[in-house]
MIFINU-610879 format. One record per atom (N, C-alpha, C, O): residue in three letters; atom name; x, y, z. Coordinates in Angstrom, 3 decimals, padded with zeros to 6 digits. Example, Ala and Ser with C-alpha at 12.3 -4.5 7.8 and 13.67 -1.06 7.14 Angstrom:
BEGIN
{'ALA', 'N', {013.190, -005.690, 007.800}}
{'ALA', 'CA', {012.300, -004.500, 007.800}}
{'ALA', 'C', {013.200, -003.300, 007.800}}
{'ALA', 'O', {014.236, -003.319, 008.465}}
{'SER', 'N', {012.850, -002.250, 007.080}}
{'SER', 'CA', {013.670, -001.060, 007.140}}
{'SER', 'C', {012.900, 000.030, 007.870}}
{'SER', 'O', {013.409, 001.138, 008.039}}
***
This chain:
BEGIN
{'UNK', 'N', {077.680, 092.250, 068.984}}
{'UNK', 'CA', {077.447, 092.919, 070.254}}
{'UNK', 'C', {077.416, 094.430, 070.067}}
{'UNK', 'O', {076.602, 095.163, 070.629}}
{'UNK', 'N', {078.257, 094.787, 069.328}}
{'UNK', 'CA', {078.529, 096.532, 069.219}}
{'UNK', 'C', {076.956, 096.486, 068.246}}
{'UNK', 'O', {076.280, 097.358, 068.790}}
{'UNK', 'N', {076.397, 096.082, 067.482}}
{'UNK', 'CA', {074.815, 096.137, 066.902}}
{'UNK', 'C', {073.967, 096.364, 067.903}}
{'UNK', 'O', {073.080, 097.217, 067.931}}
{'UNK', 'N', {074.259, 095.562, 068.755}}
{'UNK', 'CA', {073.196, 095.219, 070.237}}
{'UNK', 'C', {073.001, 096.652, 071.169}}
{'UNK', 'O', {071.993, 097.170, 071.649}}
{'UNK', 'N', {074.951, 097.173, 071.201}}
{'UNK', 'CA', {074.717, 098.013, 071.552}}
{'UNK', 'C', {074.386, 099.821, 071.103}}
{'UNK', 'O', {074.181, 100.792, 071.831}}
{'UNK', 'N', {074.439, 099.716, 069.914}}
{'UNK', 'CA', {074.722, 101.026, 069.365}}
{'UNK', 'C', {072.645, 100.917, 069.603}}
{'UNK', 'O', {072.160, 101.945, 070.076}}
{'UNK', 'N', {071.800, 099.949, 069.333}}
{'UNK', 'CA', {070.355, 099.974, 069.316}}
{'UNK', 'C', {069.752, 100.509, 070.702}}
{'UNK', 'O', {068.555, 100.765, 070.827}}
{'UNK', 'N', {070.633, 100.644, 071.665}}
{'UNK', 'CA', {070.401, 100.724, 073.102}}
{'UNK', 'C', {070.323, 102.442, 073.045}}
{'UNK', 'O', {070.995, 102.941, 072.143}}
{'UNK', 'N', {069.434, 103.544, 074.077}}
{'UNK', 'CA', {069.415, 104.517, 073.560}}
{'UNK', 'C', {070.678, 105.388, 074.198}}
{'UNK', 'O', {071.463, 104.882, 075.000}}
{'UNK', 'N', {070.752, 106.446, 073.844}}
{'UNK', 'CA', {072.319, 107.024, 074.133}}
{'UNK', 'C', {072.630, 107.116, 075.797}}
{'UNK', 'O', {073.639, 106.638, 076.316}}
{'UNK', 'N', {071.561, 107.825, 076.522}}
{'UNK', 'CA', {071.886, 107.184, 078.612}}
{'UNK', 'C', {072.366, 105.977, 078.441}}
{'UNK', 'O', {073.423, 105.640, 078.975}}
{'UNK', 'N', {071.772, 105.297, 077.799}}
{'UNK', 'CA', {071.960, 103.518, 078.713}}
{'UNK', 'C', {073.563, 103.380, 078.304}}
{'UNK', 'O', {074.431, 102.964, 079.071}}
{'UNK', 'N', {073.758, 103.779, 077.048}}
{'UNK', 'CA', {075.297, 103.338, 076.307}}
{'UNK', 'C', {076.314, 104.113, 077.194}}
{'UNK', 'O', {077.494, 103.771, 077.112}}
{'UNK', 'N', {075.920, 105.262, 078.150}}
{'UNK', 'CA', {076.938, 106.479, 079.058}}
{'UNK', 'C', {076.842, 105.145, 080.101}}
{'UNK', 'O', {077.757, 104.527, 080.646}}
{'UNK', 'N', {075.588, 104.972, 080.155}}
{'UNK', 'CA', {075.610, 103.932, 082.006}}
{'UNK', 'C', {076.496, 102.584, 081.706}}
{'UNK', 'O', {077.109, 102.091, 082.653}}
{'UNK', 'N', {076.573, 101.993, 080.444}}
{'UNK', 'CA', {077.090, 100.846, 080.610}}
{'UNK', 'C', {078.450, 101.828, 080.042}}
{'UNK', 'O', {079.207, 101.841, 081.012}}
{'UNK', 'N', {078.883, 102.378, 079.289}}
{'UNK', 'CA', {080.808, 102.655, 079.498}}
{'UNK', 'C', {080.694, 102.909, 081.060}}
{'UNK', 'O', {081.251, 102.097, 081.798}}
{'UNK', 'N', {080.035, 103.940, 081.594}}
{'UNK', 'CA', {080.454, 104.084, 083.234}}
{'UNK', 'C', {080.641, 102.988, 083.806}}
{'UNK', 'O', {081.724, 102.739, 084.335}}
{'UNK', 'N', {079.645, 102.144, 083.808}}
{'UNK', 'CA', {080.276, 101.231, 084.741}}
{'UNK', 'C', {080.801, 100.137, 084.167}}
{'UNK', 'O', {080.910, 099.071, 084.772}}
{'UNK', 'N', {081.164, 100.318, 082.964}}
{'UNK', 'CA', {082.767, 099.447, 082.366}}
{'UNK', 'C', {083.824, 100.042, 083.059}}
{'UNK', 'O', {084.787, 099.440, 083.532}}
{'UNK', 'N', {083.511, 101.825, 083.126}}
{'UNK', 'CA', {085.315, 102.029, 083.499}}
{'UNK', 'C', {085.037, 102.338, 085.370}}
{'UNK', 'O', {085.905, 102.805, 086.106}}
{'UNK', 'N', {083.638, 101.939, 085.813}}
{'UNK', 'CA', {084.185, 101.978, 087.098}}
{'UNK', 'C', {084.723, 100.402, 087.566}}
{'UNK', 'O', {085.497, 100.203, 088.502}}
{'UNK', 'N', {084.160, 099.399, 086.738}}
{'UNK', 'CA', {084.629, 098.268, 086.955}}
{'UNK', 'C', {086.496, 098.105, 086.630}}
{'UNK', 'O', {087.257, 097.419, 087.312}}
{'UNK', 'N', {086.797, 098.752, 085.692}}
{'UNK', 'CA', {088.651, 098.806, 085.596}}
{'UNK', 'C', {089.277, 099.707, 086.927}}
{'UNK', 'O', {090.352, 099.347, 087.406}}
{'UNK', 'N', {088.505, 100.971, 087.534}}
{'UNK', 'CA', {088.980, 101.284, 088.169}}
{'UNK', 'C', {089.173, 100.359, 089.528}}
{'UNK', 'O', {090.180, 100.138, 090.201}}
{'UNK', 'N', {087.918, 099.945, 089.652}}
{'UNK', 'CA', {087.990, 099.310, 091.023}}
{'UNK', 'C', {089.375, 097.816, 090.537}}
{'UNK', 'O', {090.066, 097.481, 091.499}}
{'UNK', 'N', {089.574, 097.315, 089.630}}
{'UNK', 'CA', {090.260, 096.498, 089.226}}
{'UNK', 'C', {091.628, 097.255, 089.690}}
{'UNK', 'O', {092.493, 096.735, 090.395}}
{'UNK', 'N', {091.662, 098.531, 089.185}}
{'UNK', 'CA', {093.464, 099.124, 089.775}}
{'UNK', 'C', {093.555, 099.050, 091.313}}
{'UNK', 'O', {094.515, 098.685, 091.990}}
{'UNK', 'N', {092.204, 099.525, 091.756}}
{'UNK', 'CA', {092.176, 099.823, 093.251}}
{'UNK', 'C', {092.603, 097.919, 093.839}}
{'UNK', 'O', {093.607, 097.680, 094.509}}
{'UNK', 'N', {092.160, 097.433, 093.643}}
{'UNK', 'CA', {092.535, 096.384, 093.655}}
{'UNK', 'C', {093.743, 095.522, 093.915}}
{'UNK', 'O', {094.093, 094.631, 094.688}}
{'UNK', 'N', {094.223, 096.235, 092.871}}
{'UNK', 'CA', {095.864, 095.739, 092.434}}
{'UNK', 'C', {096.553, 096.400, 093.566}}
{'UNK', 'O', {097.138, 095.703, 094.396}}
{'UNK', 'N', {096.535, 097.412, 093.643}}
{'UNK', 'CA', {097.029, 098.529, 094.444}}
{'UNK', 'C', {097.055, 098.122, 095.840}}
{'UNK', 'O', {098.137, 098.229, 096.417}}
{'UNK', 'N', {095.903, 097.607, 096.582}}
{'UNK', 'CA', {095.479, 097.050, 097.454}}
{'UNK', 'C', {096.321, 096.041, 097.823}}
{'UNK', 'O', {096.790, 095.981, 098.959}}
{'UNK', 'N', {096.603, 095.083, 096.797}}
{'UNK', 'CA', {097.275, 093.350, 096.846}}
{'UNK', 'C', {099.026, 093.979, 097.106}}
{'UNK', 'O', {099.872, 093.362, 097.754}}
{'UNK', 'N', {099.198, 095.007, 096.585}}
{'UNK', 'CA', {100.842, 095.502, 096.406}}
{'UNK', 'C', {100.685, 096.365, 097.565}}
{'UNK', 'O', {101.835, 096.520, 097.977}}
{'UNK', 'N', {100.101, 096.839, 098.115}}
{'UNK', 'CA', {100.427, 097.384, 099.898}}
{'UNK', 'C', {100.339, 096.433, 100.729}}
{'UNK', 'O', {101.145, 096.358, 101.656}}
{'UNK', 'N', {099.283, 095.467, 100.551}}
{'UNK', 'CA', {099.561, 094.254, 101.612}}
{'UNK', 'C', {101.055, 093.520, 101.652}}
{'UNK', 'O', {101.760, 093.322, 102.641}}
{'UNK', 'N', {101.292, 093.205, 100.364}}
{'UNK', 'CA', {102.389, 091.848, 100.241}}
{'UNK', 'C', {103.284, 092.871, 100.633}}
{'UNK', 'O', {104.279, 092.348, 101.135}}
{'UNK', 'N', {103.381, 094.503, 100.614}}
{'UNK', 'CA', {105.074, 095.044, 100.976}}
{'UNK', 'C', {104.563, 095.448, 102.629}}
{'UNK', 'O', {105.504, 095.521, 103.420}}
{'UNK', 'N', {103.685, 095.615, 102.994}}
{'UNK', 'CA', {103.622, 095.415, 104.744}}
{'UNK', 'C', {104.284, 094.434, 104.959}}
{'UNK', 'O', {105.450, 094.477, 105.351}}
{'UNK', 'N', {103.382, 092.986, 104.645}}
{'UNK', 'CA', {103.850, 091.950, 105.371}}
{'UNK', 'C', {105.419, 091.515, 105.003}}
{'UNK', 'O', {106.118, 090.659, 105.546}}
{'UNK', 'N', {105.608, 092.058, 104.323}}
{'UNK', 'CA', {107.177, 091.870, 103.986}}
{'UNK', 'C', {107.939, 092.673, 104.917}}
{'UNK', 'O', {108.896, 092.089, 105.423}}
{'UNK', 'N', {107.685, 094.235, 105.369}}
{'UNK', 'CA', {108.093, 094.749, 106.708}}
{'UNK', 'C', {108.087, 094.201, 107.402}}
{'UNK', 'O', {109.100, 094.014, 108.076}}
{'UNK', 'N', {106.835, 093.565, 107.667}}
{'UNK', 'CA', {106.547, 092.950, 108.966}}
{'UNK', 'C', {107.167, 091.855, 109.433}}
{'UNK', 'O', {107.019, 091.529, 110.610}}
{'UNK', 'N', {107.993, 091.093, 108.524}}
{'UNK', 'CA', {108.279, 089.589, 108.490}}
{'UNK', 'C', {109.774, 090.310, 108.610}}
{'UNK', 'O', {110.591, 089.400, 108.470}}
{'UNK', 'N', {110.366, 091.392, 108.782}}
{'UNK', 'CA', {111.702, 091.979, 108.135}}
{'UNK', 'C', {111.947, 092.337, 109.645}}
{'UNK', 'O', {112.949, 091.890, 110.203}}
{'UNK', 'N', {110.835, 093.331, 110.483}}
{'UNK', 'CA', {111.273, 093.659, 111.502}}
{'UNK', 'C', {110.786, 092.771, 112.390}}
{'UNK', 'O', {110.701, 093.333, 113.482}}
{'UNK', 'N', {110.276, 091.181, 112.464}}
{'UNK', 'CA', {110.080, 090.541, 113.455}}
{'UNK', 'C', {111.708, 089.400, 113.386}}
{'UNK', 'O', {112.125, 088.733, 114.334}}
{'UNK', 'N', {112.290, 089.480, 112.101}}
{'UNK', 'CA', {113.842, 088.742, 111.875}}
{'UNK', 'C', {114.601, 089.857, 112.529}}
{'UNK', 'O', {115.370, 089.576, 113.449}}
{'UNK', 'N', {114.430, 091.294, 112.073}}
{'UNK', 'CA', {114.994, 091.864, 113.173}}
{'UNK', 'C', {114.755, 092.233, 114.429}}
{'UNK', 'O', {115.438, 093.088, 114.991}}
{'UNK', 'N', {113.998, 091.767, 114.855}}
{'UNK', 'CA', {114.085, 091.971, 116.901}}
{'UNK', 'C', {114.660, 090.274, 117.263}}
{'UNK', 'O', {114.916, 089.970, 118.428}}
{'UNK', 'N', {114.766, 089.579, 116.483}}
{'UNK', 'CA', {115.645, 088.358, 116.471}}
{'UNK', 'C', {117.627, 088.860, 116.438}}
{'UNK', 'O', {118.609, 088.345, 116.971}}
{'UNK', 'N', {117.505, 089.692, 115.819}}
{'UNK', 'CA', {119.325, 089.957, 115.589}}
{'UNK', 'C', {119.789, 090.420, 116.927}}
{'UNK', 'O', {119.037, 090.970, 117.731}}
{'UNK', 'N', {120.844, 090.220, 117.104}}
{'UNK', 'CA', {121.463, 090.706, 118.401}}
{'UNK', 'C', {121.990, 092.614, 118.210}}
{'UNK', 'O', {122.524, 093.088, 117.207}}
{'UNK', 'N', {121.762, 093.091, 119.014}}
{'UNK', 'CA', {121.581, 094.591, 119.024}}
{'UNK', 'C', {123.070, 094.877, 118.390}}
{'UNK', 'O', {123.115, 095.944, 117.777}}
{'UNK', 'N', {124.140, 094.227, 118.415}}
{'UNK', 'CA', {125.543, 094.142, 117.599}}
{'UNK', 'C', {125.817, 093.494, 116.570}}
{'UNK', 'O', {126.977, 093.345, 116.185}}
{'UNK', 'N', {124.875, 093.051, 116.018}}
{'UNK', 'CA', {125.091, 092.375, 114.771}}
{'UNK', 'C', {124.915, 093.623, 113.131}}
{'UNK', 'O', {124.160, 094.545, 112.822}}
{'UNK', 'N', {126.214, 092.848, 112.430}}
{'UNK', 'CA', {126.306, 093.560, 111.409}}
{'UNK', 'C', {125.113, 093.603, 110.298}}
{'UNK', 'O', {125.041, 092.679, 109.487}}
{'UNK', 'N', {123.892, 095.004, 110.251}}
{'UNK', 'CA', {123.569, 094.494, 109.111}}
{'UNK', 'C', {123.319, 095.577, 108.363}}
{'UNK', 'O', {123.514, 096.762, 108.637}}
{'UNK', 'N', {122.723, 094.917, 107.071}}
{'UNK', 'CA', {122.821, 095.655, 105.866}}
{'UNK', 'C', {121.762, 096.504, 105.304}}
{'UNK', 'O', {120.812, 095.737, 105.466}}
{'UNK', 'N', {121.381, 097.302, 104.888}}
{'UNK', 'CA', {119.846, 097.323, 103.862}}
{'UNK', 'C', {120.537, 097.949, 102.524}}
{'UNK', 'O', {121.609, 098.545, 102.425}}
{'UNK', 'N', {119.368, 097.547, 101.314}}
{'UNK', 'CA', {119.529, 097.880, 100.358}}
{'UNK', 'C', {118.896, 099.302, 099.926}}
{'UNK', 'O', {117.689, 099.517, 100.038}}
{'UNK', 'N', {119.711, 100.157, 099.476}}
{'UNK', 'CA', {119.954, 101.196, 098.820}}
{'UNK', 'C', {120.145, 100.999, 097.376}}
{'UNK', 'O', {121.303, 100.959, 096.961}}
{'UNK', 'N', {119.109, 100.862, 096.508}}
{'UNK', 'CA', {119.152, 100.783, 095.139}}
{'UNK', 'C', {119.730, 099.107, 094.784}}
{'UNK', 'O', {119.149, 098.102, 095.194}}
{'UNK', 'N', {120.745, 099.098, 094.105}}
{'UNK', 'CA', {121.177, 097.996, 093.618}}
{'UNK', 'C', {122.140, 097.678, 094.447}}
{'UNK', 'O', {122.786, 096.647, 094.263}}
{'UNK', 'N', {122.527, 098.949, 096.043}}
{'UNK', 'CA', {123.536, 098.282, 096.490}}
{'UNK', 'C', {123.101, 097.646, 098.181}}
{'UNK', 'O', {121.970, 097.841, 098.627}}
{'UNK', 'N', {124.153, 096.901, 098.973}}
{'UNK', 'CA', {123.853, 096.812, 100.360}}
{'UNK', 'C', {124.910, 097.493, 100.907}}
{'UNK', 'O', {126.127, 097.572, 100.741}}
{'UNK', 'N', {123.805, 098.099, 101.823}}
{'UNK', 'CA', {125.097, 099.559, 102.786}}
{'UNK', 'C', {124.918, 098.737, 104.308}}
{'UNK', 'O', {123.885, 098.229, 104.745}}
{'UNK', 'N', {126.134, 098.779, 104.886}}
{'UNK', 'CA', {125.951, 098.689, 106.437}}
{'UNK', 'C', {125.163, 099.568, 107.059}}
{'UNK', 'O', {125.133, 100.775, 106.818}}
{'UNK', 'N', {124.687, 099.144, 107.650}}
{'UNK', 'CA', {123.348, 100.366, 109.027}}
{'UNK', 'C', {123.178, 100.023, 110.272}}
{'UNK', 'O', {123.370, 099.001, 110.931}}
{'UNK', 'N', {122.812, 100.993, 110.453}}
{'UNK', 'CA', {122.526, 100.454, 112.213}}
{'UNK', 'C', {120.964, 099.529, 112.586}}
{'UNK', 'O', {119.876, 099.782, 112.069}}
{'UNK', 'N', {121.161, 098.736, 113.326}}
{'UNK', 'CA', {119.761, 097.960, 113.636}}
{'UNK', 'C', {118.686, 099.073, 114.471}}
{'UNK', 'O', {117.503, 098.733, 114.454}}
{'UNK', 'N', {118.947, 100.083, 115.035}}
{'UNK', 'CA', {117.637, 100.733, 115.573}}
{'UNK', 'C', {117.464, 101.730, 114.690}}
{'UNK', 'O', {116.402, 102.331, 114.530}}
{'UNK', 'N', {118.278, 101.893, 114.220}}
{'UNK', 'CA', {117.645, 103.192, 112.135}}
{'UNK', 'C', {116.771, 102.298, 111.493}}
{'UNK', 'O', {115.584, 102.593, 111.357}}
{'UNK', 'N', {117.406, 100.841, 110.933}}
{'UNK', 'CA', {116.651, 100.544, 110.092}}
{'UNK', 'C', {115.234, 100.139, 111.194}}
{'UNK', 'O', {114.145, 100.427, 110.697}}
{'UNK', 'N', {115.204, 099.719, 112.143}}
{'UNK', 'CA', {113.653, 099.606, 112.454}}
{'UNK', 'C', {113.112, 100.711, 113.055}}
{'UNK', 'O', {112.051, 100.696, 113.679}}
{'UNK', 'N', {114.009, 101.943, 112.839}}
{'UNK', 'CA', {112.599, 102.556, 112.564}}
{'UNK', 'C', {112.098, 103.434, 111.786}}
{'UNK', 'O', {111.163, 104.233, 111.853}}
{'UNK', 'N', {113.229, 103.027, 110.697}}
{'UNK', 'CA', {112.405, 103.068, 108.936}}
{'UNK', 'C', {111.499, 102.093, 108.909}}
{'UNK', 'O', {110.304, 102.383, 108.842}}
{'UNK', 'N', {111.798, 101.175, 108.942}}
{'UNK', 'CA', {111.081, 099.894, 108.742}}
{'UNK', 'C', {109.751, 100.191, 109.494}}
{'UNK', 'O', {108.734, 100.206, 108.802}}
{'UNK', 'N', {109.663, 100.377, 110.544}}
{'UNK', 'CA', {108.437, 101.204, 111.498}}
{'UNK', 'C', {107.785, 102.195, 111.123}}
{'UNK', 'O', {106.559, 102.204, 111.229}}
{'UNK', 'N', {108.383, 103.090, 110.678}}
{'UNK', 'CA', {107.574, 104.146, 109.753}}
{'UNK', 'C', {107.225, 104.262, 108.696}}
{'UNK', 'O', {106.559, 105.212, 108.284}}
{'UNK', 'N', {107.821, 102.774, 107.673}}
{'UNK', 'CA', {107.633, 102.438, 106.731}}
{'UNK', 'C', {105.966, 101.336, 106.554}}
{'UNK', 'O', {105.115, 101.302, 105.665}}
{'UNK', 'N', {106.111, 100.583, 107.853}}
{'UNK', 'CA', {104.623, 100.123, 107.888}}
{'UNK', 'C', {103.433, 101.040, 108.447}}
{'UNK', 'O', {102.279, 100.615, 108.394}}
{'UNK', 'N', {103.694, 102.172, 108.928}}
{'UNK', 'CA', {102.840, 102.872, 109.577}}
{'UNK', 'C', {102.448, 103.805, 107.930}}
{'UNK', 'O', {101.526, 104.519, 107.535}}
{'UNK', 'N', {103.051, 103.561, 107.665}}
{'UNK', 'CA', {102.718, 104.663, 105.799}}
{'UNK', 'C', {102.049, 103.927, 104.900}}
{'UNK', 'O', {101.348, 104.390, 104.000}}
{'UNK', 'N', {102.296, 102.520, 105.171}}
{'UNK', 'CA', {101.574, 101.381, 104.639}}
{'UNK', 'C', {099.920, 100.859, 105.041}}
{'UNK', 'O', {098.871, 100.547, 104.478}}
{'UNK', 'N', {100.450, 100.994, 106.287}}
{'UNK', 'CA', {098.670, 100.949, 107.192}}
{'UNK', 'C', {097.765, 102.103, 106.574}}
{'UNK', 'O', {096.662, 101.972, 106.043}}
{'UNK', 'N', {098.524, 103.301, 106.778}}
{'UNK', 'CA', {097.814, 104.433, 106.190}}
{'UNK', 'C', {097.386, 104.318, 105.184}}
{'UNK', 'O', {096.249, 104.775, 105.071}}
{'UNK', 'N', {098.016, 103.666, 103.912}}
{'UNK', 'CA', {098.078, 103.835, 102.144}}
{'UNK', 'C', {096.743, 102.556, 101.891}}
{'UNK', 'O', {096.144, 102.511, 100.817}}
{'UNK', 'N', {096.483, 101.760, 102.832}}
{'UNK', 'CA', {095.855, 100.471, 103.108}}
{'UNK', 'C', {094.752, 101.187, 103.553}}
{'UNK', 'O', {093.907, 100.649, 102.839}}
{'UNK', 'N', {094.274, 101.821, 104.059}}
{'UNK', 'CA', {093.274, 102.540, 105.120}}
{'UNK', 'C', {092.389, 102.969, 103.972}}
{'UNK', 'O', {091.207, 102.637, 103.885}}
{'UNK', 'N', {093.194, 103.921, 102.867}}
{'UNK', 'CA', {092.792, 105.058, 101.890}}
{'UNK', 'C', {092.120, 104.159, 100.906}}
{'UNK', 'O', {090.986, 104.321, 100.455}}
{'UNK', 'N', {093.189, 102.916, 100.544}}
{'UNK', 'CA', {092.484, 102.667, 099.246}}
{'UNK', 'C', {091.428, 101.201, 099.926}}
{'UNK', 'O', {091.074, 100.297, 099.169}}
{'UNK', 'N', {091.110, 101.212, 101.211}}
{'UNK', 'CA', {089.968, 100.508, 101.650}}
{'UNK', 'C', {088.669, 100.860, 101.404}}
{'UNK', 'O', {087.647, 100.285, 101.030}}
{'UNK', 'N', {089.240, 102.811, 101.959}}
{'UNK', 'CA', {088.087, 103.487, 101.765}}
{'UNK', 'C', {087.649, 103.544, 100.329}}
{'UNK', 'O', {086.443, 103.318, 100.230}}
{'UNK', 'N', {088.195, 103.754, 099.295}}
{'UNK', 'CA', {088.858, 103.406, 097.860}}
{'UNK', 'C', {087.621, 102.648, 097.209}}
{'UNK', 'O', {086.682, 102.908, 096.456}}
{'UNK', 'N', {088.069, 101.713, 097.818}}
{'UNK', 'CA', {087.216, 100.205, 097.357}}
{'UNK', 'C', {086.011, 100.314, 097.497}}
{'UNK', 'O', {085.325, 100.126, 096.492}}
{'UNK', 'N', {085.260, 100.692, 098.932}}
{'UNK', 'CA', {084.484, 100.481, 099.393}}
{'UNK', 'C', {083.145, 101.671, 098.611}}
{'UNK', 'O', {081.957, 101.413, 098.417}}
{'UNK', 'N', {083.811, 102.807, 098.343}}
{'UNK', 'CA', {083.206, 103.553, 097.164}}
{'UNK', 'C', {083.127, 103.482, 095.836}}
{'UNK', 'O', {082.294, 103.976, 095.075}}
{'UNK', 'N', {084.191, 102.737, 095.592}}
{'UNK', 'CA', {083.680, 102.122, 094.188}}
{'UNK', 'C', {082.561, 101.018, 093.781}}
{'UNK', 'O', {081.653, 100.983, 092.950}}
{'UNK', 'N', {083.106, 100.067, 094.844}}
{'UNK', 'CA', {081.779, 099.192, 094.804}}
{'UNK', 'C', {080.423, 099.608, 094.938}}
{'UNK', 'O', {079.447, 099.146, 094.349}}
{'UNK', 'N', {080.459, 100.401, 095.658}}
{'UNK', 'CA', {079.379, 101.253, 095.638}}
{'UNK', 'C', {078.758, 101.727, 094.773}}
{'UNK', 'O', {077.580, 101.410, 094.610}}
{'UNK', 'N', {079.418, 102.663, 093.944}}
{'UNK', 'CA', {079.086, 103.172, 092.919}}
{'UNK', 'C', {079.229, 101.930, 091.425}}
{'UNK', 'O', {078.811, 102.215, 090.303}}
{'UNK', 'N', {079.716, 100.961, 091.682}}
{'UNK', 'CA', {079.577, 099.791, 090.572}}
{'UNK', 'C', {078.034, 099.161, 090.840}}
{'UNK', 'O', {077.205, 098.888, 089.972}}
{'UNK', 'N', {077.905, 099.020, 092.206}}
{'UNK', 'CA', {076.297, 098.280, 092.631}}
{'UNK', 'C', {074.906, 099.735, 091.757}}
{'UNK', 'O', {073.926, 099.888, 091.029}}
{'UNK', 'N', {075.798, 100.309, 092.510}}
{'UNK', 'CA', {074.735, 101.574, 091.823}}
{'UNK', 'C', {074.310, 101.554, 090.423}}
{'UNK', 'O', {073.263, 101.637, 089.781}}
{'UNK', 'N', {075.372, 101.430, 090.252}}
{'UNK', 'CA', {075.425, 101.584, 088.196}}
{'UNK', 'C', {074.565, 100.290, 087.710}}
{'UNK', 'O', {073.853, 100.340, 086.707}}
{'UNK', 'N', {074.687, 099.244, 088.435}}
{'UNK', 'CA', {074.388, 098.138, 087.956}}
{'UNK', 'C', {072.689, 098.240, 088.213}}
{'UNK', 'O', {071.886, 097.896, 087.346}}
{'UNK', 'N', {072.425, 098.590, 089.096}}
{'UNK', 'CA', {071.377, 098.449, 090.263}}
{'UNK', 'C', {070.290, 099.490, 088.558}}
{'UNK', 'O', {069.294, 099.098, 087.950}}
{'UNK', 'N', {071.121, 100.803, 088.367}}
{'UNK', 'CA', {070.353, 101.357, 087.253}}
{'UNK', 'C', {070.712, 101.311, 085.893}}
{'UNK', 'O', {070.248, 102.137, 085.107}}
{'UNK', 'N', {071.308, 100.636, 085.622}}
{'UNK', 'CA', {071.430, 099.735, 084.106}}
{'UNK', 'C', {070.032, 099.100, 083.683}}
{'UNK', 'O', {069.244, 099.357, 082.773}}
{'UNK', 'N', {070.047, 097.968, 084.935}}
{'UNK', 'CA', {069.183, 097.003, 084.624}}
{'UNK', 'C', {067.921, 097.635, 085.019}}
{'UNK', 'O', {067.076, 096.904, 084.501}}
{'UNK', 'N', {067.228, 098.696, 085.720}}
{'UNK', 'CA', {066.313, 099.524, 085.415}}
{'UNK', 'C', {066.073, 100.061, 084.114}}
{'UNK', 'O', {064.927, 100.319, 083.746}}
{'UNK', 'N', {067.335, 100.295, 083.202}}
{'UNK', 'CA', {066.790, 101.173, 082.114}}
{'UNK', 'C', {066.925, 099.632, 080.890}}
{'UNK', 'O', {066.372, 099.420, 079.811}}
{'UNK', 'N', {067.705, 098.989, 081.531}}
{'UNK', 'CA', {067.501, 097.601, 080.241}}
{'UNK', 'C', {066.264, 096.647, 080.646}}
{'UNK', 'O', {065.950, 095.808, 079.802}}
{'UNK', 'N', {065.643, 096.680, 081.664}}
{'UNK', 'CA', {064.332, 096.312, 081.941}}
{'UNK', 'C', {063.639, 096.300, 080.838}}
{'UNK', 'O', {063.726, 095.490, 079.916}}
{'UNK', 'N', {062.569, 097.700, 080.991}}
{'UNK', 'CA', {061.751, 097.529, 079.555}}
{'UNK', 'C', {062.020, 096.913, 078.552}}
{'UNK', 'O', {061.215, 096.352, 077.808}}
{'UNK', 'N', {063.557, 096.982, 078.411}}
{'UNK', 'CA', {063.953, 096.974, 076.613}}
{'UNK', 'C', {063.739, 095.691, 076.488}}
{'UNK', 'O', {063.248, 095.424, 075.391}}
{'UNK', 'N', {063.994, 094.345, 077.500}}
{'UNK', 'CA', {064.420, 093.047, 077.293}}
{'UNK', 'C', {063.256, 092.642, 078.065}}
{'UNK', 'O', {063.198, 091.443, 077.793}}
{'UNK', 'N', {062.166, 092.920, 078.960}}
{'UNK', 'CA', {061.043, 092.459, 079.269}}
{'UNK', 'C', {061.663, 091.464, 080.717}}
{'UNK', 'O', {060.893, 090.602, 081.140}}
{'UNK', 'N', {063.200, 091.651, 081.493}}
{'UNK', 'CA', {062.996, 090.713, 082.212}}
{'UNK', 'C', {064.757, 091.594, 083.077}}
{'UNK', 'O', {065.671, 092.317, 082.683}}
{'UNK', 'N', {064.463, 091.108, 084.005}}
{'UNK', 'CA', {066.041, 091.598, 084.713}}
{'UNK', 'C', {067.029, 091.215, 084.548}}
{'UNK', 'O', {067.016, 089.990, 084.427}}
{'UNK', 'N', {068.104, 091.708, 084.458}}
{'UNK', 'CA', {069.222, 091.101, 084.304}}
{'UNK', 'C', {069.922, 090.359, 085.134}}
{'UNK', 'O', {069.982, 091.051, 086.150}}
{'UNK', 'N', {070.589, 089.206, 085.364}}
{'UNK', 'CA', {070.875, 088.308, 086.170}}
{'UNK', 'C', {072.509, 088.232, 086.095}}
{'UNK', 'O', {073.121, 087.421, 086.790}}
***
């Protein structure tokens, strides 16, 4: 394969690393994406158990490795401002995504323009 490609002329070899490393990026964006969802909905599932607790009930949150007593209307509205930072961080790397793909369709879209000639047929 590295034969296949070193024969390819020096643009085409910039266009295909580019959109090798826009394809890893969008892969982080990705990841990134899956790890703001699962810790929303983990807020979310945290402060709907808490509007279940009774406004006097003892509880806890964790502070590092430890659990501290707190008050139930502090922690929700950490917990509240903690999903509202999340929505936000979700928003960014939507927008994120949505430009990378972009620019991956792009890349692809002129790859196979410049590997056209070479191979007599489009790439599929």
């Amino acid at each position: 394969m590295s034969d296949e490609l070193s024969k390819l002329p020096p643009n085409v070899q910039e266009r295909l690393l580019r959109l090798q490393q826009l394809q890893q990026t969008l892969q982080s964006i990705l990841a990134q994406k899956q790890q703001v969802d699962m810790e929303k909905n983990e807020v979310e599932q945290t402060l709907v158990e808490l509007a279940k607790t009774a406004d006097d009930a003892v509880i806890y949150k964790a502070v590092g490795s430890l659990l501290v007593k707190a008050e139930k209307a502090k922690v929700a509205e950490d917990l509240t401002e903690r999903k509202s930072l999340l929505e936000t961080r979700g928003t960014v790397i939507a927008r994120q995504e949505e430009r990378i793909r972009n620019q991956v369709k792009e890349s692809q879209t002129k790859l196979q323009e410049d590997l056209s000639p070479v191979s007599g047929q489009p790439l599929s």
